[in-house]
Wavefront OBJ file of the C-alpha trace (Angstrom):
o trace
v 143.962 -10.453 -21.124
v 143.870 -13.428 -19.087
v 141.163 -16.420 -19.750
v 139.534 -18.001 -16.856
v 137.348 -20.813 -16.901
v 134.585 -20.581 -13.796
v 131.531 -22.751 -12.893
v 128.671 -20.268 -11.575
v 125.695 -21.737 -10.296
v 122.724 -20.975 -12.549
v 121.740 -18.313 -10.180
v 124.235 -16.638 -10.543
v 124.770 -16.428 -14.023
v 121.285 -15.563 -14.048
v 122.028 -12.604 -12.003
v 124.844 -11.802 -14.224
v 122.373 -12.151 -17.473
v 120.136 -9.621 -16.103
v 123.082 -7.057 -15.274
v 124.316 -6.958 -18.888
v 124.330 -3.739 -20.353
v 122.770 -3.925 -24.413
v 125.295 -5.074 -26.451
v 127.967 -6.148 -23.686
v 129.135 -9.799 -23.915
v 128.898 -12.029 -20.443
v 132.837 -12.087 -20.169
v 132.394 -8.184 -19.773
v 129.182 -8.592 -17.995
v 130.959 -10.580 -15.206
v 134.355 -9.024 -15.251
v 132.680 -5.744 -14.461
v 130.606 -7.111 -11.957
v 133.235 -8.631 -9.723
v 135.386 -5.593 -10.012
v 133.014 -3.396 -8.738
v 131.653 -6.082 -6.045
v 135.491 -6.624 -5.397
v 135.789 -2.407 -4.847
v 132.480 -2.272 -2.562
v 133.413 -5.376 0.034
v 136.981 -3.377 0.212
v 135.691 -0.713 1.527
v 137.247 2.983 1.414
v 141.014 2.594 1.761
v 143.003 4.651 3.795
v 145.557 7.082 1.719
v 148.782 5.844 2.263
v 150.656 8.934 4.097
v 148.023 8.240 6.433
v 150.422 7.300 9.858
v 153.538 8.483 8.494
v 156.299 10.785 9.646
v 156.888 10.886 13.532
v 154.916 12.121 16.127
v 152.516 10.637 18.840
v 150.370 7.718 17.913
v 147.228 9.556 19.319
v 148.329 13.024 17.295
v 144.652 13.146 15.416
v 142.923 12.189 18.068
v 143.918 14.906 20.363
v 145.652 17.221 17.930
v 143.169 20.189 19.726
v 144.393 19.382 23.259
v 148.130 19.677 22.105
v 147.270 22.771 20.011
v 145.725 24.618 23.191
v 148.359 23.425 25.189
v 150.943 24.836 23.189
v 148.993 27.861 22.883
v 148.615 28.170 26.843
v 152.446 27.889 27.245
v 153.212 30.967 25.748
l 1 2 3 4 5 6 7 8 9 10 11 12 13 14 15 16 17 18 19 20 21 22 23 24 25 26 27 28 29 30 31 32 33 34 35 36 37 38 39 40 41 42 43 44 45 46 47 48 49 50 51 52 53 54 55 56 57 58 59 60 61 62 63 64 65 66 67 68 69 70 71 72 73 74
């Protein structure tokens, strides 16, 4: 495990104090906390076979309008 040393304003570790579960130490405290703040300001991410293979750029976005149209050629 890696050792950090960071300055948090008293605020902050304040904020961090008052998260602690019973019995977890501040190291855990704060490592937890950033992780899952880290997790939340990134967001959902996409799955990556999202936009691969071949095929028109626009495929999902009109994937009904190519369906029908195949359909209607037959």
């Amino acid at each position: 495990m890696a050792r950090r040393t960071v300055s948090l304003p008293q605020s902050v570790e304040d904020v961090a104090r008052a998260a602690a579960r019973d019995g977890e130490s501040f190291s855990a405290t704060v490592a937890r906390l950033i992780e899952r703040g880290a997790r939340a300001e990134q967001g959902v991410r996409r799955p990556r076979y999202v936009a691969s293979g071949d095929g028109p750029e626009d495929l999902g976005e009109v994937a009904e309008r190519y369906l029908a149209e195949l359909v209607d050629s037959r």
